[in-house]
C-alpha positions, 0 to 999 in steps of 0.5 A, a space after each residue: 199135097 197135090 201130085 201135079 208138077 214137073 219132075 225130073 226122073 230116071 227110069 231103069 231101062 235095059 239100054 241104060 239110065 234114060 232121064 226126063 221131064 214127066 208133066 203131070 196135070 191133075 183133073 178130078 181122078 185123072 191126069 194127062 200129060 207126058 215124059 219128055 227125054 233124049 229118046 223123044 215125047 210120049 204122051 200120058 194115056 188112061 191117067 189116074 190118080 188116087 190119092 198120091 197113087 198114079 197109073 197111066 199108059 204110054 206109047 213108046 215109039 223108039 227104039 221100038 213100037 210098044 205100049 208101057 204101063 206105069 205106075 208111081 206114088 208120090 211121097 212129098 217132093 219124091 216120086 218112084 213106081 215102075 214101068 212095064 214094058 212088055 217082055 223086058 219086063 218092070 223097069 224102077 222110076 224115080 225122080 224129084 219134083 221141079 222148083 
Protein backbone atom coordinates (compact mmCIF):
# COMPACT_ATOMS: atom_id res chain seq x y z
CA UNK A 1 0.00 0.00 0.00
CA UNK A 2 1.68 3.39 -1.00
CA UNK A 3 1.85 5.91 1.95
CA UNK A 4 0.59 8.94 -0.10
CA UNK A 5 -2.96 10.70 1.15
CA UNK A 6 -4.23 12.82 3.43
CA UNK A 7 -4.23 12.39 6.82
CA UNK A 8 -5.48 13.86 9.68
CA UNK A 9 -3.29 13.77 12.79
CA UNK A 10 -2.57 15.09 16.28
CA UNK A 11 0.98 15.83 17.32
CA UNK A 12 1.98 16.03 21.43
CA UNK A 13 3.04 19.57 21.73
CA UNK A 14 4.10 21.62 24.86
CA UNK A 15 1.15 24.01 24.17
CA UNK A 16 -1.37 21.20 23.72
CA UNK A 17 -2.70 18.99 21.13
CA UNK A 18 -2.23 20.78 17.70
CA UNK A 19 -4.57 19.05 14.80
CA UNK A 20 -3.89 19.03 10.97
CA UNK A 21 -3.96 17.84 7.65
CA UNK A 22 -0.25 16.52 6.45
CA UNK A 23 -0.22 15.75 2.34
CA UNK A 24 1.90 13.70 1.38
CA UNK A 25 2.85 12.93 -2.46
CA UNK A 26 5.24 10.14 -3.18
CA UNK A 27 8.08 10.60 -6.23
CA UNK A 28 10.34 7.90 -6.46
CA UNK A 29 12.20 7.66 -2.73
CA UNK A 30 11.01 11.06 -1.82
CA UNK A 31 8.03 12.91 -1.04
CA UNK A 32 6.53 16.74 -0.65
CA UNK A 33 4.02 18.20 0.64
CA UNK A 34 2.87 20.07 3.97
CA UNK A 35 0.97 20.13 7.49
CA UNK A 36 -1.95 22.27 7.49
CA UNK A 37 -3.66 23.58 11.03
CA UNK A 38 -4.83 26.27 13.09
CA UNK A 39 -1.23 27.22 13.69
CA UNK A 40 -0.59 28.13 9.78
CA UNK A 41 1.17 25.73 6.91
CA UNK A 42 4.43 24.35 6.65
CA UNK A 43 5.85 22.81 4.08
CA UNK A 44 7.58 19.46 3.59
CA UNK A 45 11.48 19.77 3.19
CA UNK A 46 14.50 16.95 2.48
CA UNK A 47 11.29 14.19 2.24
CA UNK A 48 11.92 10.57 2.22
CA UNK A 49 10.28 7.49 1.88
CA UNK A 50 11.43 4.10 2.34
CA UNK A 51 9.10 1.69 2.30
CA UNK A 52 6.44 2.99 4.73
CA UNK A 53 9.13 4.66 6.67
CA UNK A 54 9.05 8.53 6.06
CA UNK A 55 11.76 11.55 7.39
CA UNK A 56 11.31 15.16 6.45
CA UNK A 57 11.83 18.51 7.78
CA UNK A 58 9.88 21.35 8.44
CA UNK A 59 10.14 25.02 9.15
CA UNK A 60 7.97 26.36 11.85
CA UNK A 61 7.35 29.86 12.11
CA UNK A 62 4.76 30.50 15.14
CA UNK A 63 4.97 30.50 17.88
CA UNK A 64 8.48 30.90 17.36
CA UNK A 65 11.32 30.32 14.29
CA UNK A 66 12.80 26.56 14.18
CA UNK A 67 13.42 23.74 12.11
CA UNK A 68 11.54 20.21 12.97
CA UNK A 69 12.45 16.92 12.32
CA UNK A 70 10.19 14.21 11.57
CA UNK A 71 9.73 11.22 11.13
CA UNK A 72 6.68 8.28 10.84
CA UNK A 73 5.81 4.90 9.71
CA UNK A 74 2.71 4.30 7.92
CA UNK A 75 0.80 0.91 9.29
CA UNK A 76 -2.12 0.70 6.54
CA UNK A 77 -4.63 3.44 6.96
CA UNK A 78 -2.23 4.55 10.66
CA UNK A 79 0.51 6.81 10.73
CA UNK A 80 2.54 7.55 14.07
CA UNK A 81 6.24 8.93 14.38
CA UNK A 82 7.54 11.85 16.33
CA UNK A 83 8.59 15.31 15.98
CA UNK A 84 11.79 16.85 16.91
CA UNK A 85 11.70 20.09 18.03
CA UNK A 86 15.07 21.72 19.03
CA UNK A 87 15.05 22.14 23.01
CA UNK A 88 11.33 20.97 23.70
CA UNK A 89 12.80 17.86 22.66
CA UNK A 90 10.49 14.75 20.56
CA UNK A 91 6.90 15.36 20.17
CA UNK A 92 4.44 11.78 19.36
CA UNK A 93 2.46 12.14 15.94
CA UNK A 94 -0.44 10.38 15.16
CA UNK A 95 -3.38 10.19 13.01
CA UNK A 96 -5.44 8.46 10.32
CA UNK A 97 -5.59 8.52 6.64
CA UNK A 98 -8.49 10.59 4.94
CA UNK A 99 -11.38 8.58 2.83
Amino acid sequence: MSVAGTYDIVTKTPMGDQKGKFTVTVAGDSFTGGVAGAMGAMEVADGKVDGNKLTWKMDMKVPMPMTLDCEAVVDGDSISGNVKAGAFGSMALSGTREG
